[in-house]
C-alpha positions as CSV (number, residue, x, y, z in Angstrom):
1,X,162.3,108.0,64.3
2,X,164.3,108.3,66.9
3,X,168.1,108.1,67.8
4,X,167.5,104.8,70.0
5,X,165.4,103.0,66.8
6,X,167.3,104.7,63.9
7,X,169.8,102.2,62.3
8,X,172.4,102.1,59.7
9,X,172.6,100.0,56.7
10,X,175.7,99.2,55.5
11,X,176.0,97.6,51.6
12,X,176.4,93.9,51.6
13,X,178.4,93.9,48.1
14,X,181.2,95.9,50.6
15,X,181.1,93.8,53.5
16,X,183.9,91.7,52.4
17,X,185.5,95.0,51.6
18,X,185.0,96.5,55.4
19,X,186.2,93.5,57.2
20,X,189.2,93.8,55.3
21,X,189.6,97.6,56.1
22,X,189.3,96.6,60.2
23,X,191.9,94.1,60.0
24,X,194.4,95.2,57.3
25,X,194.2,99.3,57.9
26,X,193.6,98.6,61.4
27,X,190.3,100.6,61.7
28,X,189.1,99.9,65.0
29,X,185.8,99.5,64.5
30,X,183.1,98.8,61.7
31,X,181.7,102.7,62.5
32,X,185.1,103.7,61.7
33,X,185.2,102.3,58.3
34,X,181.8,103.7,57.6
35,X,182.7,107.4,58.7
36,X,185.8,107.3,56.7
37,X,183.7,106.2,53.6
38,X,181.3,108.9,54.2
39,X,183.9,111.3,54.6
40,X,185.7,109.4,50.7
41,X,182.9,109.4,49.3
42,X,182.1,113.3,49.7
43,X,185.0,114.3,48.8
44,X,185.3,112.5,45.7
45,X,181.8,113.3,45.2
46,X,180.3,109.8,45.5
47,X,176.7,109.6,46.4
48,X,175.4,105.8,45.4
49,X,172.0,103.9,46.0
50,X,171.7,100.4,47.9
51,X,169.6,98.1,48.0
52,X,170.9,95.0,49.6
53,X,172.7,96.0,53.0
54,X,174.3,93.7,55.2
55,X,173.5,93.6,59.6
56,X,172.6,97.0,60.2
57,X,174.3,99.0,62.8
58,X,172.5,100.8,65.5
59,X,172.4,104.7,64.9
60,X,173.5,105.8,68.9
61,X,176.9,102.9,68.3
62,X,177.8,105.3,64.9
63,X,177.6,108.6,66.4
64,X,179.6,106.9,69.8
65,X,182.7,108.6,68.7
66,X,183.0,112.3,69.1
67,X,181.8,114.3,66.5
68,X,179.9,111.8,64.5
69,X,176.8,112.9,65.0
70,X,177.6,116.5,63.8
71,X,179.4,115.0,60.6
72,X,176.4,113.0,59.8
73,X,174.0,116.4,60.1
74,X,176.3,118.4,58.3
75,X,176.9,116.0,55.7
76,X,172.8,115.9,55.0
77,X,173.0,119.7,55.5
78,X,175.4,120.4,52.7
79,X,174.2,118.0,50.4
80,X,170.6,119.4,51.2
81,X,171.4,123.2,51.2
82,X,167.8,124.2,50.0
83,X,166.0,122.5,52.7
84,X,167.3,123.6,56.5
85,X,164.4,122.0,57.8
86,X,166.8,118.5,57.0
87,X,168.3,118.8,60.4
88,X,165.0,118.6,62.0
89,X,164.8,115.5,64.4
90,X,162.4,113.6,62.8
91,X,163.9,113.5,59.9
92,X,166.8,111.7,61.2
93,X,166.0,108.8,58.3
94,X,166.7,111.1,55.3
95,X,170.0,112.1,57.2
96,X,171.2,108.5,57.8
97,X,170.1,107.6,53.8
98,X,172.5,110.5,52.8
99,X,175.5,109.1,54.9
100,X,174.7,105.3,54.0
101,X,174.8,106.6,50.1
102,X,178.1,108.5,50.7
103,X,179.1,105.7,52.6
104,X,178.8,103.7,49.6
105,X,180.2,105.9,47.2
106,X,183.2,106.1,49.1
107,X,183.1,102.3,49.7
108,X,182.8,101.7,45.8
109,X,186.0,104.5,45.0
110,X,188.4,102.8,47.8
111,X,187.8,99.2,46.1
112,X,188.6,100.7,42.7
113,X,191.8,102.3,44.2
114,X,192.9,99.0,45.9
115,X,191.6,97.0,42.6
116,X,194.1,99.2,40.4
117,X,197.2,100.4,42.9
118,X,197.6,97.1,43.9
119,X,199.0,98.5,47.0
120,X,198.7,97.2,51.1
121,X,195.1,98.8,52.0
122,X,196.4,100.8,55.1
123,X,199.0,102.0,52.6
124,X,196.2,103.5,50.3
125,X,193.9,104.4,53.3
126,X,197.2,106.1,54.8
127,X,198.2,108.1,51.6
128,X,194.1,109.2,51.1
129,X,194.3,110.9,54.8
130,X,197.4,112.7,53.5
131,X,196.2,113.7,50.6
132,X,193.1,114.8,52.4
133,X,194.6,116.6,54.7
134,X,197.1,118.6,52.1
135,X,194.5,119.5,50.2
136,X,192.7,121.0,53.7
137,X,195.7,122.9,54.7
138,X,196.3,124.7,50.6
139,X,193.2,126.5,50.8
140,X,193.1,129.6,52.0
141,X,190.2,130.8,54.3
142,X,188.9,134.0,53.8
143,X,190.4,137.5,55.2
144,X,188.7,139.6,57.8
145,X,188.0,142.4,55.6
146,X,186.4,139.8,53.2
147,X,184.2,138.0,56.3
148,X,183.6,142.0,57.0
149,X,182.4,143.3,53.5
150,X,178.6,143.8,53.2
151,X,176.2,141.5,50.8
């Protein structure tokens, strides 16, 4: 499959849910919404199935925004760490399958958030990015000596 025929489901029972996202915390686009979710759903450690998906999205109109495309192969790569032959082009499929399930998880975890904070959804969106990015900036990376040290 290539890039120009790949496409991107995205799960009907959310589609209410992603409209809402572009208009009330302002993502820009539905691509946007869908990276976020990927990027929610991983880090809650939300991987889940679909069946029913609403107007796909064309692969190349996902990976548009910088960086996309890497997050979508790395996401596939980590969650496949046995198998590095996943970032192989043709199997581009199993790599978009990965990020539509993570997509969904994370999908499924912000509509349980708004469902029980009963907060504004760019307020919740807002305070998930901080969270997120506090959580980035506590750990602590490895030393040189430790990056140095043999197997």
């Amino acid at each position: 499959m290539s890039s120009a025929d790949a496409r991107v489901r995205r799960p009907e029972r959310h589609e209410v849910l992603i409209k809402d996202l572009m208009s009330e915390a302002r993502f820009p686009a539905m691509r946007d919404v869908l990276l976020f979710a990927a990027a929610l759903g991983y880090s809650v450690n939300r991987r889940a199935s679909f069946d029913k998906s609403g107007e796909p999205i064309r692969y190349e109109i996902l990976v548009n925004e910088a960086q996309a495309d890497a997050f979508v192969s790395m996401l596939a790569a980590v969650t496949v760490q046995d198998d590095p032959e996943i970032l192989d082009a043709t199997r581009l499929g199993e790599r978009i399958a990965i990020f539509e399930e993570y997509a969904n998880g994370g999908l499924e975890y912000l509509q349980e958030q708004i469902n029980t904070q009963r907060k504004t959804y760019d307020v919740i969106v807002k305070s998930m990015t901080i969270d997120a990015l506090a959580d980035a900036g506590a750990k602590e990376g490895a030393s040189v000596e430790e990056l140095l040290e043999p197997f």
